[in-house]
N, C-alpha and C positions, 0 to 999 in steps of 0.2 A: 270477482266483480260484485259490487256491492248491490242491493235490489233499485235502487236508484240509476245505476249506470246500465241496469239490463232495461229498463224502461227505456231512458236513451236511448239505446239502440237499437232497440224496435221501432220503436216514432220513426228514430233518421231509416231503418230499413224500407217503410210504408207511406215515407213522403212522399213519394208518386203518389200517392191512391189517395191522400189526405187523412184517413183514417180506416180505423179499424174494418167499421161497417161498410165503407166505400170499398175495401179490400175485399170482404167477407162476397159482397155482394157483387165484386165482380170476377170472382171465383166461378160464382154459381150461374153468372152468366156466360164462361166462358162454358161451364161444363153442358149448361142448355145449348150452347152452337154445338157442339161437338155432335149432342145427341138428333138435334135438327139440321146438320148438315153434314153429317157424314152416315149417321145410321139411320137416318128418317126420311132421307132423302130419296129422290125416284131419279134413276143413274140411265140416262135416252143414249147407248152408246158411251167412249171413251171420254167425250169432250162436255156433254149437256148434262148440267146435274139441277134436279128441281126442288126446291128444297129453302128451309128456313132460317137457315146457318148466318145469313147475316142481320139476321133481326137481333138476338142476343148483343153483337158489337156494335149496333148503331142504338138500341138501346140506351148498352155504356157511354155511347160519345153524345148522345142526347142527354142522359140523366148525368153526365159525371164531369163535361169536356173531352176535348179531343184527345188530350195525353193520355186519360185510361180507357177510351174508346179505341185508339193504334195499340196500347197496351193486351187488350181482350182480343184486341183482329189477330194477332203476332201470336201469342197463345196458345188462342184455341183453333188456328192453323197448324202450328207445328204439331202441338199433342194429339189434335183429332187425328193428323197425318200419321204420327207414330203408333196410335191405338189400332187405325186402321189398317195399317203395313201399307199406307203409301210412301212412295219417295219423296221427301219433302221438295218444295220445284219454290226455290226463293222469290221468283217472280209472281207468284199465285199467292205468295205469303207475303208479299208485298202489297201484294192489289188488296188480303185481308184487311192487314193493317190499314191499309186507305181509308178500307170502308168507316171502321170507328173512327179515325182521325180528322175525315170531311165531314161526316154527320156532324160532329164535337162541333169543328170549324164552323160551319155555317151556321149550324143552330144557336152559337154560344156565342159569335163574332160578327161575321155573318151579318147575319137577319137578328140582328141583337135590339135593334130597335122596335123591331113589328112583335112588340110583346101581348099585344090584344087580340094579332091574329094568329092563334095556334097553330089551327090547320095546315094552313100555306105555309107556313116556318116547320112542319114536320114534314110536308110534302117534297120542298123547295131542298132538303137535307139527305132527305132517303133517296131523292133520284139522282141529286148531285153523289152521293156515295156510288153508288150502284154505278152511277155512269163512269166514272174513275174508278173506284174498284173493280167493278165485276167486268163489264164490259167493254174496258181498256185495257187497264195493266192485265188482268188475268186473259181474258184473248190474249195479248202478246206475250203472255206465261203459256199460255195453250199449243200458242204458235209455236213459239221459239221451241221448246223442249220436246213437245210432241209432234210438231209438223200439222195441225190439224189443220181443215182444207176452210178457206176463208167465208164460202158457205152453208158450214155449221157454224164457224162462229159468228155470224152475222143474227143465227136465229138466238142467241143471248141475248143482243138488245129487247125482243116483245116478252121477252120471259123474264128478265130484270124488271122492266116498266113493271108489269104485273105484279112480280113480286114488292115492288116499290110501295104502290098503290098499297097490297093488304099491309104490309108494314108501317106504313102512314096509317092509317086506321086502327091497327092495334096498338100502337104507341100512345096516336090521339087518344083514345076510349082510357087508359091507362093513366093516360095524364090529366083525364078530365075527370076522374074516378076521386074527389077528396080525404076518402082514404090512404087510395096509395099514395096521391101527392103530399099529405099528412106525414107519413111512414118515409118516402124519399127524402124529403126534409128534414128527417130526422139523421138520417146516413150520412148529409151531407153536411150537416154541422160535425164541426172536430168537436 
């Protein structure tokens, strides 16, 4: 294979991601979920886990779109699961996947017009995530496989909210930082 046709096919491997740095970069955030939501996390019982894990994927689906934001969710669910010796539970890794895919969605489609108003367009993304990810599909991941009883999972909703809220604020302060948004800009040009 000539050096020409190995370039090829690396581009056509990382079309998903757009490029190199969009790749690189969501590598590294899939590896920060891992470490914020499975080893950072505070474990209330079998079912309630408190913890950071989807700030990393809604990150990606806010900085990249929704396809490398389901792509980070999918990820760094399966491998955090297999790092940790969990049994992977596809409906829990479903609901991951959500999480970047609705953040992407609403923040990039969405609420694509309210370009003045950050806030509420980070707000309006992180709760829609959470509410479909965390606190549908994964409940009904919680349920189905483990039987858990309807109120513990009922106390995920005040504990998503929460975590929704500090993730709207570290994104905003991130995206209002002309640094970083300098530096993101730069990933996301091919």
């Amino acid at each position: 294979m000539t050096t020409n046709n190995k370039g090829a096919a690396i581009k056509s491997d990382i079309r998903l991601f757009g490029s190199t740095k969009v790749l690189i970069v969501s590598a590294l955030l899939v590896a920060m979920s891992i470490v914020l939501g499975k080893f950072g996390a505070i474990n209330i019982g079998n079912s309630i886990r408190i913890g950071f894990g989807g700030l990393p994927i809604q990150m990606a689906g806010i900085f990249f779109g929704p396809v490398v934001g389901a792509a980070v969710g999918l990820v760094a669910d399966v491998v955090g699961c297999l790092l940790k010796g969990y049994a992977i539970n596809p409906i829990i890794t479903v609901g991951s996947l959500c999480i970047g895919l609705f953040s992407g969605l609403m923040f990039h489609h969405v609420l694509r017009p309210m370009k003045s108003v950050l806030l509420p367009k980070i707000a309006i993304s992180t709760v829609t995530a959470h509410a479909v990810g965390s606190m549908i599909i994964t409940s009904i991941g919680l349920y189905a496989y483990y039987h858990t009883p309807f109120e513990t999972l009922i106390l995920r909703v005040p504990i998503y909210l929460i975590t929704a809220a500090a993730e709207t604020a570290v994104i905003y302060l991130m995206l209002k930082n002309k640094a970083f948004s300098a530096e993101l800009e730069k990933a996301r040009r091919k």
